[in-house]
N, C-alpha and C positions, 0 to 999 in steps of 0.2 A: 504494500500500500504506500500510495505516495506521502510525502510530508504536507501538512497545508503550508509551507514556507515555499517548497517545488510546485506545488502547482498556482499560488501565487505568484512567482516568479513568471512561470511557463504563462500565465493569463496576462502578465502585464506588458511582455513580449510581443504575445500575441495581437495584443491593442497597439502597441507601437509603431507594428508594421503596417499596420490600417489608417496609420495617419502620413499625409504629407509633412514633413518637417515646417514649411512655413504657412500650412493652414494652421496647424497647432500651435507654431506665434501667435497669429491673428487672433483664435480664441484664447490664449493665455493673457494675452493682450485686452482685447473687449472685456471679459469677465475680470482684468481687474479695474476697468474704467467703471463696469457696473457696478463693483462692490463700493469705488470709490463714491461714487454717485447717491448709493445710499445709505452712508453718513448723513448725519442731522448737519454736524460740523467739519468744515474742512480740516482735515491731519496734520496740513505743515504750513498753514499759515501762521505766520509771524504774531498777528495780533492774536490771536484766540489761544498761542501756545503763551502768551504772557496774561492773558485772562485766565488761564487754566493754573496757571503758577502761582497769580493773583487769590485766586480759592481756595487752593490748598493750604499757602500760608495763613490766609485767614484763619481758616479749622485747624491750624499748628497754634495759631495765637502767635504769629509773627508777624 
């Protein structure tokens, strides 16, 4: 009997070769604009990462 590690392996293999190498960008790509998309708040804006540090210190009592 196989190991579930081997036929894990063997199944992820198997989906590798069923993709184009740069269609699989495109969707690694898209799906992380969408993730990013639905955020309440932008991640690496400047101002909202100093409002965020702004709260925390608040509830530190600093």
């Amino acid at each position: 009997m196989e190991s579930i590690s081997g036929i894990k392996r063997r199944e992820e293999e198997k989906r590798d070769r069923c993709w184009d190498p740069l269609q699989r960008w495109r969707v690694v790509q898209d799906t992380i604009t969408w993730a990013e998309r639905q955020l309440t708040e932008p991640r690496n804006d400047p101002a909202h990462q100093l409002a965020a540090q702004r709260k925390k210190l608040a509830r530190l009592g600093g």
